[in-house]
Biopython code that builds the backbone (N, CA, C, O; Angstrom):
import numpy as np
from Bio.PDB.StructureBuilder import StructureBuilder

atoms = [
    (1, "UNK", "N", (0.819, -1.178, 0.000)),
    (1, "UNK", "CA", (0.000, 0.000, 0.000)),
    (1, "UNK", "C", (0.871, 1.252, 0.000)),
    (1, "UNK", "O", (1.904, 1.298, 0.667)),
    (2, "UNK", "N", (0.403, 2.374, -0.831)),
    (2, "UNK", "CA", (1.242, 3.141, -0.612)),
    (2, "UNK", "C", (0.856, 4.558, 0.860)),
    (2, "UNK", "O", (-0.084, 4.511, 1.653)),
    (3, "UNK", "N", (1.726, 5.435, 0.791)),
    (3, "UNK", "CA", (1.547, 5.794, 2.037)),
    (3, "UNK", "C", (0.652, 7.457, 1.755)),
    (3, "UNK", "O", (1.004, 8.352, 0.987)),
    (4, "UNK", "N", (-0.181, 7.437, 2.382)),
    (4, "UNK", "CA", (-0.950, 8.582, 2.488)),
    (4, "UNK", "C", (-0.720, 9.952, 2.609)),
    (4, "UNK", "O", (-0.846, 10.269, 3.792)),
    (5, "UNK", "N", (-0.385, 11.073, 1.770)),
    (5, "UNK", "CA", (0.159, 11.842, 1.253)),
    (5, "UNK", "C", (-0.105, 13.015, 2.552)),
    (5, "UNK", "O", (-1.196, 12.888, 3.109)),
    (6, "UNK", "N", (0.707, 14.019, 3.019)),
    (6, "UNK", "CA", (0.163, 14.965, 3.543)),
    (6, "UNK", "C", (-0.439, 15.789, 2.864)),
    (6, "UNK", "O", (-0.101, 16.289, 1.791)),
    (7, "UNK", "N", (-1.918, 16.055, 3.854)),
    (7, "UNK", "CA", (-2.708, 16.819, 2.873)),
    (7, "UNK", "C", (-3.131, 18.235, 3.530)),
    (7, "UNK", "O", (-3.979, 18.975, 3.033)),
    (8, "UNK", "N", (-2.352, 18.528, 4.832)),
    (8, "UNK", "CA", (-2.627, 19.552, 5.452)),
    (8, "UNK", "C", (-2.115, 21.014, 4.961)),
    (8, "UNK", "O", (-2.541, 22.058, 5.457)),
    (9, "UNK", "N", (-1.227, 20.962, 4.009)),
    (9, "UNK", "CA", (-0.613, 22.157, 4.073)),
    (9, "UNK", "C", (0.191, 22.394, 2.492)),
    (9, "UNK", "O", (1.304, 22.024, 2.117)),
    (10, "UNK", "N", (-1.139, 23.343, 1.616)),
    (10, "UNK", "CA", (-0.568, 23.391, -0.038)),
    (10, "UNK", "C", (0.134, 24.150, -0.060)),
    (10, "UNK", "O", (0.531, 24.494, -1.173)),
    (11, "UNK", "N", (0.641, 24.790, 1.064)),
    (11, "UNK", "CA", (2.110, 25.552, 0.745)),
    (11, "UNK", "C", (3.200, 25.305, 0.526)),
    (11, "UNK", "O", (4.113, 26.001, 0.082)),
    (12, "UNK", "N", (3.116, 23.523, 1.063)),
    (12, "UNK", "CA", (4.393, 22.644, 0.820)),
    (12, "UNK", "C", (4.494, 22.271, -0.442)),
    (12, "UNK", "O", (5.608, 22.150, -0.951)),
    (13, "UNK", "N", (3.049, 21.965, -1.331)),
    (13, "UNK", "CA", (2.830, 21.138, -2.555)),
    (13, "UNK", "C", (3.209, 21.775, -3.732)),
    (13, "UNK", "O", (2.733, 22.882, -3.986)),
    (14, "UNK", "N", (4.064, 21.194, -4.552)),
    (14, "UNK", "CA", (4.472, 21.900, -5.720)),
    (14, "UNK", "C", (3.280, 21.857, -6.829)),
    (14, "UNK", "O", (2.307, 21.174, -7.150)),
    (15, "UNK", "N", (4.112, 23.230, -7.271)),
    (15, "UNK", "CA", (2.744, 23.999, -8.453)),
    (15, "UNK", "C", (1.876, 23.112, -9.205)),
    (15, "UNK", "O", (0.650, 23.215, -9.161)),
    (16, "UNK", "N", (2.723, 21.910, -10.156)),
    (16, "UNK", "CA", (1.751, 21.424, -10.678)),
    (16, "UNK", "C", (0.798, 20.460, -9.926)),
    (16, "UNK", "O", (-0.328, 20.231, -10.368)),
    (17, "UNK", "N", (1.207, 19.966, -8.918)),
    (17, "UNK", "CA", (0.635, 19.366, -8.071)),
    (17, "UNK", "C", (-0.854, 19.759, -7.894)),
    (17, "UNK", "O", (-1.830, 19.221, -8.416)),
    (18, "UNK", "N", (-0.805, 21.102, -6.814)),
    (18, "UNK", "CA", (-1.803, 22.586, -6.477)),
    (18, "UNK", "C", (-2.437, 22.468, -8.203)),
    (18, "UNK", "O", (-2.710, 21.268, -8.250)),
    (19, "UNK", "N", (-2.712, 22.905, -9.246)),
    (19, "UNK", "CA", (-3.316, 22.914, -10.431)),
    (19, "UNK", "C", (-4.260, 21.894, -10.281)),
    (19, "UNK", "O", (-5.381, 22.153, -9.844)),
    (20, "UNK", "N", (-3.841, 20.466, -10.679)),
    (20, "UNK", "CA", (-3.916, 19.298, -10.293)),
    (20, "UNK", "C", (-5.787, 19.447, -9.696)),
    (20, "UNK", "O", (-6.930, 19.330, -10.140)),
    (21, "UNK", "N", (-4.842, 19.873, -8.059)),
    (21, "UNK", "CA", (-5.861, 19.934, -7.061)),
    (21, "UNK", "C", (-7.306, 21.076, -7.450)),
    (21, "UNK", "O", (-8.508, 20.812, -7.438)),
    (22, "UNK", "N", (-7.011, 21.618, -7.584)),
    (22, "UNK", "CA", (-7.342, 22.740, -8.671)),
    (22, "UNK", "C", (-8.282, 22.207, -9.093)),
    (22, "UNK", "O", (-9.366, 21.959, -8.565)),
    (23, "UNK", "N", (-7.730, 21.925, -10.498)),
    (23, "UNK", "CA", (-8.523, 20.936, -11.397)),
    (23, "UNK", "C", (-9.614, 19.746, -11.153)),
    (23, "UNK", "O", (-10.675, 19.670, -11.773)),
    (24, "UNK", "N", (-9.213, 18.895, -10.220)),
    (24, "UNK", "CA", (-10.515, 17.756, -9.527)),
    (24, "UNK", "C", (-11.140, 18.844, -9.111)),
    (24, "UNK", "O", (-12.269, 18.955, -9.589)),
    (25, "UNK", "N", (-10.825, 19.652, -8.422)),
    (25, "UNK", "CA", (-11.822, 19.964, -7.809)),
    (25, "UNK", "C", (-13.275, 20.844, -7.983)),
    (25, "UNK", "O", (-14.373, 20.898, -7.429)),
    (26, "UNK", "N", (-12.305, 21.728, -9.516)),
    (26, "UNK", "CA", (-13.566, 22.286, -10.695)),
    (26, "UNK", "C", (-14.425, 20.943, -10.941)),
    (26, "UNK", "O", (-15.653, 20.962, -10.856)),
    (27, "UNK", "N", (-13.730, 19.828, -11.238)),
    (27, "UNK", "CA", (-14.512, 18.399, -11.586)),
    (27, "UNK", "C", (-15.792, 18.300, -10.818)),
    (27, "UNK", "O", (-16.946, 18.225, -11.241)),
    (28, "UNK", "N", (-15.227, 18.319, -9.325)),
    (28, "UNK", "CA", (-16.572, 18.196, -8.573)),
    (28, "UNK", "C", (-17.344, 18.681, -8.096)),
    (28, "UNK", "O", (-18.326, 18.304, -7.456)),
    (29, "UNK", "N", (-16.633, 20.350, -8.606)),
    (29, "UNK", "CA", (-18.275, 21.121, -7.822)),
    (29, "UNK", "C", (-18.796, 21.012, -8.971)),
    (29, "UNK", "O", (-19.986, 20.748, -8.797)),
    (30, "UNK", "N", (-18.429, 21.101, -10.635)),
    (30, "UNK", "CA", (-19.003, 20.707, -11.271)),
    (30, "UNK", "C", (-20.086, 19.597, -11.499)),
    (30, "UNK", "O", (-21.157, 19.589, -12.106)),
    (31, "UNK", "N", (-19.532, 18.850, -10.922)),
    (31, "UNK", "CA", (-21.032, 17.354, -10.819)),
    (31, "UNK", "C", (-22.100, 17.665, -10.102)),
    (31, "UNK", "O", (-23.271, 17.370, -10.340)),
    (32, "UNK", "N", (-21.320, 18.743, -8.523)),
    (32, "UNK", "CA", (-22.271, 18.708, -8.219)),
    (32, "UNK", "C", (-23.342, 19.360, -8.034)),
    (32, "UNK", "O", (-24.368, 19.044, -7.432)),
    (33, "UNK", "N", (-22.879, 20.876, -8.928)),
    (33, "UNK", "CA", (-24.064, 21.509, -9.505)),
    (33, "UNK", "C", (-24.866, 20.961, -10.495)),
    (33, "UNK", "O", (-25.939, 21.484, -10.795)),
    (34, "UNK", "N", (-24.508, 20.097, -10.956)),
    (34, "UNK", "CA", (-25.474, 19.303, -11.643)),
    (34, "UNK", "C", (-26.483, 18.271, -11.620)),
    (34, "UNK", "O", (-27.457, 18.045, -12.338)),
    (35, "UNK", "N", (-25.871, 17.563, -10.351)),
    (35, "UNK", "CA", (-27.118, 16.799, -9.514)),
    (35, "UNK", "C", (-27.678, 17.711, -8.491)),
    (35, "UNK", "O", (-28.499, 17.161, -7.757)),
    (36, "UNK", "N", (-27.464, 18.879, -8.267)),
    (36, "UNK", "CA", (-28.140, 19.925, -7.755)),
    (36, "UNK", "C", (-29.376, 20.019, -8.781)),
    (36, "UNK", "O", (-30.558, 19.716, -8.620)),
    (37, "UNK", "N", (-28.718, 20.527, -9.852)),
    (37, "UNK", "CA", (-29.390, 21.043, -10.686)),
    (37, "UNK", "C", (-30.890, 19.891, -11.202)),
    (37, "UNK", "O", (-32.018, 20.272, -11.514)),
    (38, "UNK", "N", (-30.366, 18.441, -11.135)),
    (38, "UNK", "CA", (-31.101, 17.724, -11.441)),
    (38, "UNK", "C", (-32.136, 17.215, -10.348)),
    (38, "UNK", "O", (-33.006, 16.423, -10.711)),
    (39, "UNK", "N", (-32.088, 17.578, -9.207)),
    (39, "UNK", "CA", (-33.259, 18.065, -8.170)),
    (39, "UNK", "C", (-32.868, 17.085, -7.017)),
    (39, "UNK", "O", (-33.724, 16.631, -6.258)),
    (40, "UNK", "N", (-31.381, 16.739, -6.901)),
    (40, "UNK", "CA", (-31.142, 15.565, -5.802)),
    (40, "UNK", "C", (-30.327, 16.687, -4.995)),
    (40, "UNK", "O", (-29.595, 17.643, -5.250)),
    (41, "UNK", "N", (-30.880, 16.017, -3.846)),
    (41, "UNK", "CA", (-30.840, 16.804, -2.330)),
    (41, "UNK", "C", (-28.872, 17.329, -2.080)),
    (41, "UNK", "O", (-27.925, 16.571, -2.290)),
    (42, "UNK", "N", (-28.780, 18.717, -1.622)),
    (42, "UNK", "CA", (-27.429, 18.792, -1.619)),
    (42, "UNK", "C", (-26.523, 17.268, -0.046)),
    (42, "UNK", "O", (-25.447, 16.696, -0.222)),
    (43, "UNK", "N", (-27.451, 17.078, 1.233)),
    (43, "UNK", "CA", (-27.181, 16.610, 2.205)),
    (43, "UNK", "C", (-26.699, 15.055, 1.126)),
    (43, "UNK", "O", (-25.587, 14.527, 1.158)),
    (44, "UNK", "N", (-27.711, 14.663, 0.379)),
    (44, "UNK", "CA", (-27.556, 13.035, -0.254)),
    (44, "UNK", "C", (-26.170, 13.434, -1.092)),
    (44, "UNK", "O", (-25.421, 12.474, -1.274)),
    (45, "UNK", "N", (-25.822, 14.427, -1.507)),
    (45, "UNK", "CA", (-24.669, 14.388, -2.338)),
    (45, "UNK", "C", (-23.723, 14.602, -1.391)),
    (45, "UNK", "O", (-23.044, 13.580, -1.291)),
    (46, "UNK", "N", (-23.238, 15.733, -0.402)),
    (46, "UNK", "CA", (-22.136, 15.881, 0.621)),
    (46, "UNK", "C", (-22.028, 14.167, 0.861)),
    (46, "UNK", "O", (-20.964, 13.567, 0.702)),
    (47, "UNK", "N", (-23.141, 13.577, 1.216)),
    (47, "UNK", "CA", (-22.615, 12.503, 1.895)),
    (47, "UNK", "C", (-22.063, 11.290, 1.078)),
    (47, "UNK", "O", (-21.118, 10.578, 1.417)),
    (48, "UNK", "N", (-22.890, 11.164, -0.166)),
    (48, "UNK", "CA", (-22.193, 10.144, -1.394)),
    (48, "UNK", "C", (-20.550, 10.594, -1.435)),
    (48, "UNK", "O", (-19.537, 9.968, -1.125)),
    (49, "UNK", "N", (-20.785, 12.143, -2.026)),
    (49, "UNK", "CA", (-18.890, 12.073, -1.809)),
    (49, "UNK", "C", (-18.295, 11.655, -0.618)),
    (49, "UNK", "O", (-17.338, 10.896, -0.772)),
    (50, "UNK", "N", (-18.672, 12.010, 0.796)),
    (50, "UNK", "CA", (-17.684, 11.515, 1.611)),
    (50, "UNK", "C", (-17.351, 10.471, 1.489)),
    (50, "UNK", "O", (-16.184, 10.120, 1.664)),
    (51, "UNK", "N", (-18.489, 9.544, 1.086)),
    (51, "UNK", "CA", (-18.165, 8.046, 1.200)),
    (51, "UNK", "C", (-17.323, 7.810, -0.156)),
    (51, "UNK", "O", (-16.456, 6.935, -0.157)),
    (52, "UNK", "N", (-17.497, 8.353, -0.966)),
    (52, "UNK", "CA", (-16.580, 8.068, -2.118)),
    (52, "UNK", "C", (-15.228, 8.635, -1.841)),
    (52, "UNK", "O", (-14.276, 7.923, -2.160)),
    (53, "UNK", "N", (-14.977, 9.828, -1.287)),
    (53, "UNK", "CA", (-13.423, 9.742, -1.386)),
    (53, "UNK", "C", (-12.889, 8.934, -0.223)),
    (53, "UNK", "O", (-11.707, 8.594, -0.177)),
    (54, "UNK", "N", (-13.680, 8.660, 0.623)),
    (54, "UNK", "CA", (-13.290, 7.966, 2.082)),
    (54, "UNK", "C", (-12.785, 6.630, 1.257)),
    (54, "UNK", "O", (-11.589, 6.366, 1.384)),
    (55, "UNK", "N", (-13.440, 5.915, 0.568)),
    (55, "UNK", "CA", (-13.965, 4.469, 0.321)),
    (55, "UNK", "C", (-12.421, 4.597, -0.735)),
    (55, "UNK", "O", (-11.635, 3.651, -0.694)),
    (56, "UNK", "N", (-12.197, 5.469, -1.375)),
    (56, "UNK", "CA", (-11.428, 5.640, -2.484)),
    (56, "UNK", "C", (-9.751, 5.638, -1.686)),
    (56, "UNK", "O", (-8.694, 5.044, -1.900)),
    (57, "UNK", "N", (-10.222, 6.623, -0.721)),
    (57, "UNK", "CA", (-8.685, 6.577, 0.093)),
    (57, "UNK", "C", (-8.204, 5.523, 0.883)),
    (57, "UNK", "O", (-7.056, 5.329, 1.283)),
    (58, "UNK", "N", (-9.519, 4.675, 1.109)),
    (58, "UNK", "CA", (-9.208, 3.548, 1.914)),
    (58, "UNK", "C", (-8.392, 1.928, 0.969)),
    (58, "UNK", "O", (-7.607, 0.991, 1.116)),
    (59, "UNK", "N", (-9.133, 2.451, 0.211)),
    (59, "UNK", "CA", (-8.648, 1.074, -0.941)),
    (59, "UNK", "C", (-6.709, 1.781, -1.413)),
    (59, "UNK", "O", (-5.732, 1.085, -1.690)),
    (60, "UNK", "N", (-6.770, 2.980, -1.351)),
    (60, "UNK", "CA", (-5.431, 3.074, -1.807)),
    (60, "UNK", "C", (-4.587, 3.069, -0.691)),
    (60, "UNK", "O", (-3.621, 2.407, -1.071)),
    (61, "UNK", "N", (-4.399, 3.392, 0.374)),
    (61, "UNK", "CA", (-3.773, 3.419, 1.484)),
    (61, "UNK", "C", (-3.928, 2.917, 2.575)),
    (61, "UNK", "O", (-3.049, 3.038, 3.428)),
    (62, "UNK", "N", (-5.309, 2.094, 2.869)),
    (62, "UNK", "CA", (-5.532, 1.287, 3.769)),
    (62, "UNK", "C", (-6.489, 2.006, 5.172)),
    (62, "UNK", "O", (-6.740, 3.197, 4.987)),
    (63, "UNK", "N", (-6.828, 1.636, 6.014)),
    (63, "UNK", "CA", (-8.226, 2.284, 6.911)),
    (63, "UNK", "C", (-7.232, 2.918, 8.193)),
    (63, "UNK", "O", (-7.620, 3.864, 8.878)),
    (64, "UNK", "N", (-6.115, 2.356, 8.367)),
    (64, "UNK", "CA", (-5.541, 3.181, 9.915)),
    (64, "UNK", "C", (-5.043, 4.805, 9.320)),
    (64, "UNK", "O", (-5.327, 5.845, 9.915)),
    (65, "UNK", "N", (-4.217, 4.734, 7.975)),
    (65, "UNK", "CA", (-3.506, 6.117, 7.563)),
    (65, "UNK", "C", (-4.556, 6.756, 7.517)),
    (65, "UNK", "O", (-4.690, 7.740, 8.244)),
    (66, "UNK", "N", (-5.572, 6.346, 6.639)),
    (66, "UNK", "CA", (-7.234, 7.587, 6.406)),
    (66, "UNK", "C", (-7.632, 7.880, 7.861)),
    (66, "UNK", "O", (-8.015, 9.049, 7.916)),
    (67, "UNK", "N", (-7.673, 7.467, 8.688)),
    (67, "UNK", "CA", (-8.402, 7.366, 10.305)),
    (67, "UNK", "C", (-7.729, 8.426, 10.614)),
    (67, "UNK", "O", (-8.238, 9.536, 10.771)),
    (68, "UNK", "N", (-6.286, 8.108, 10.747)),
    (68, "UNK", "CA", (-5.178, 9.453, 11.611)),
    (68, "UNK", "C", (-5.706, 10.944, 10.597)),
    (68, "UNK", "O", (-5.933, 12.065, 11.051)),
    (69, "UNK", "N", (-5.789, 10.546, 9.280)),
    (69, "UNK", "CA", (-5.957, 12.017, 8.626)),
    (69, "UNK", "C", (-7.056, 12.639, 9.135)),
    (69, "UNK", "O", (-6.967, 13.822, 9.462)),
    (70, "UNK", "N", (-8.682, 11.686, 9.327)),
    (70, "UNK", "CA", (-9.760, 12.231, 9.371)),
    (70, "UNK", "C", (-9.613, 12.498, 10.627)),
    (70, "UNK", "O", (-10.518, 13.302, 10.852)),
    (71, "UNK", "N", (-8.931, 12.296, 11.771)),
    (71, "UNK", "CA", (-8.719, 12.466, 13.216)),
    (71, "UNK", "C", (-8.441, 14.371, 13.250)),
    (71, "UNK", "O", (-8.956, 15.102, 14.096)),
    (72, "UNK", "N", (-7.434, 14.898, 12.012)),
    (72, "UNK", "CA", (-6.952, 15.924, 11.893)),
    (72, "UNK", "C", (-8.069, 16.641, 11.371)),
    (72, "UNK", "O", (-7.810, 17.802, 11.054)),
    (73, "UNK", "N", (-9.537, 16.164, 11.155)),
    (73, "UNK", "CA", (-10.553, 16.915, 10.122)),
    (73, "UNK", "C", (-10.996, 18.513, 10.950)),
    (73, "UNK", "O", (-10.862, 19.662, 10.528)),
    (74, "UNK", "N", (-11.560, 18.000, 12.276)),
    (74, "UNK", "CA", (-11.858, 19.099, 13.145)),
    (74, "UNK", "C", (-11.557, 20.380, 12.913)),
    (74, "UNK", "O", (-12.282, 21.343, 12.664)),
    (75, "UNK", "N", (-10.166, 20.254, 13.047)),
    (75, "UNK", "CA", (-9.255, 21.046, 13.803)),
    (75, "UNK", "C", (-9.116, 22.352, 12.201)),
    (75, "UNK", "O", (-9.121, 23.582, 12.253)),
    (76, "UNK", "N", (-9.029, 21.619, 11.199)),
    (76, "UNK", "CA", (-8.870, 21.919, 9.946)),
    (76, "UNK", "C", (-10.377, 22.855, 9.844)),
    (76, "UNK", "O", (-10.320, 24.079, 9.722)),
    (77, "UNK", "N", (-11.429, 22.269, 9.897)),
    (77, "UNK", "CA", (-12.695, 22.735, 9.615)),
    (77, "UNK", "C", (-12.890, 23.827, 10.738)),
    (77, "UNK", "O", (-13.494, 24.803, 10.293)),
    (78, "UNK", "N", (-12.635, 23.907, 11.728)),
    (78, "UNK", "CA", (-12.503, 25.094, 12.431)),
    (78, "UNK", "C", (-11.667, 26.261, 11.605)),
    (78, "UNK", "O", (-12.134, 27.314, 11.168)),
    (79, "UNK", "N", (-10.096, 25.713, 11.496)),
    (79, "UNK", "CA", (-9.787, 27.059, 10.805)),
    (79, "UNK", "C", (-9.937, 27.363, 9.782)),
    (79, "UNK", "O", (-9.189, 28.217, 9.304)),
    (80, "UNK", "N", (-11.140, 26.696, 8.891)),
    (80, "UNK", "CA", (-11.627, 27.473, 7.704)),
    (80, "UNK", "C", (-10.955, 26.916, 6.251)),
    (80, "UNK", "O", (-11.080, 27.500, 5.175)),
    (81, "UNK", "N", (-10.171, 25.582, 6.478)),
    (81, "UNK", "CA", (-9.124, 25.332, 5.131)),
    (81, "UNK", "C", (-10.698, 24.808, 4.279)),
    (81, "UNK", "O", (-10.619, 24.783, 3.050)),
    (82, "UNK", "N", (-12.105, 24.398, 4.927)),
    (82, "UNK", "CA", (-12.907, 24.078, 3.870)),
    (82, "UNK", "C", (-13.699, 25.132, 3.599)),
    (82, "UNK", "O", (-14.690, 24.620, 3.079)),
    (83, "UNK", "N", (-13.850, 26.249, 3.637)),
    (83, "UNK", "CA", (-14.851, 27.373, 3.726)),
    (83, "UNK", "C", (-14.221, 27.828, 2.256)),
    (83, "UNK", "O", (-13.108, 28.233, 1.920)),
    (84, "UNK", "N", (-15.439, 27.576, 1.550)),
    (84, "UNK", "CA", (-15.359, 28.239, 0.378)),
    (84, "UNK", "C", (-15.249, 29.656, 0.240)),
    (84, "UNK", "O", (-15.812, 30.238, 1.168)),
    (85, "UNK", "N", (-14.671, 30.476, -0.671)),
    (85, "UNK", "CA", (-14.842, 32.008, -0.729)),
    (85, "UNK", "C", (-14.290, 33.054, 1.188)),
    (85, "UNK", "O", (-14.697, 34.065, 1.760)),
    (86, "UNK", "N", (-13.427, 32.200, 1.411)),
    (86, "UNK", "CA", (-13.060, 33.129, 2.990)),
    (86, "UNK", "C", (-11.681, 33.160, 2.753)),
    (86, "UNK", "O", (-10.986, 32.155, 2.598)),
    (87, "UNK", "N", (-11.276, 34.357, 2.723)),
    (87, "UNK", "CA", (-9.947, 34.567, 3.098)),
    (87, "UNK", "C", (-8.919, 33.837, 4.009)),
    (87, "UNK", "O", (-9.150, 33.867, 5.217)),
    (88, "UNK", "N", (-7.650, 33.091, 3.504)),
    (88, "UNK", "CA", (-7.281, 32.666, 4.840)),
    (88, "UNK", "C", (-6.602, 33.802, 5.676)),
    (88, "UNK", "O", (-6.528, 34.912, 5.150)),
    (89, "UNK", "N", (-6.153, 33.636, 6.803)),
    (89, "UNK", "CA", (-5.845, 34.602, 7.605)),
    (89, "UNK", "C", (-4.071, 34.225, 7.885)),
    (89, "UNK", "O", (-3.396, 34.944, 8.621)),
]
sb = StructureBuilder()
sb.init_structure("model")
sb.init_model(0)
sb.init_chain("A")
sb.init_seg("    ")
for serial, (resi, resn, name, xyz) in enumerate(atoms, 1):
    if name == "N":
        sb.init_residue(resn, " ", resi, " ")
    sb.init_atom(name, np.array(xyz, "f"), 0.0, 1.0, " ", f" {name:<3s}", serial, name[0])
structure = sb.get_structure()
């Protein structure tokens, strides 16, 4: 298995990397204005993705490395690294 990437901090991550990230991630708000759009509930979609990237990270790296990351989720979501459109500080 390989080993679970740090994902706390894109100041470390080189440029094309960051793009990259970038890029999926136009992917998926893209989808999911579109099953928005197609009249399925935003709560049923937040939660399909979790389980999909959870389920996705687990098959590549195994269930203890994903555990320690999601252990770090809190702390992250407090200071705002998921808040769309907010300045970081």
């Amino acid at each position: 298995m390989q080993k679970l990437p740090q994902l706390d901090d894109d100041d470390d991550i080189e440029l094309p990397l960051q793009e990259e990230k970038q890029a999926a991630l136009r992917y998926i708000l893209d989808a999911w204005e579109e099953a928005v759009y197609d009249g399925l509930d935003p709560d049923c979609i937040a939660t399909a993705a979790i389980f999909a990237a959870l389920s996705d990270l687990i098959a590549t790296y195994g269930e203890e490395p994903v555990a320690t990351m999601c252990e770090r989720l809190p702390e992250r979501i407090r200071a705002g690294e998921f808040t769309v459109g907010r300045t970081k500080q």
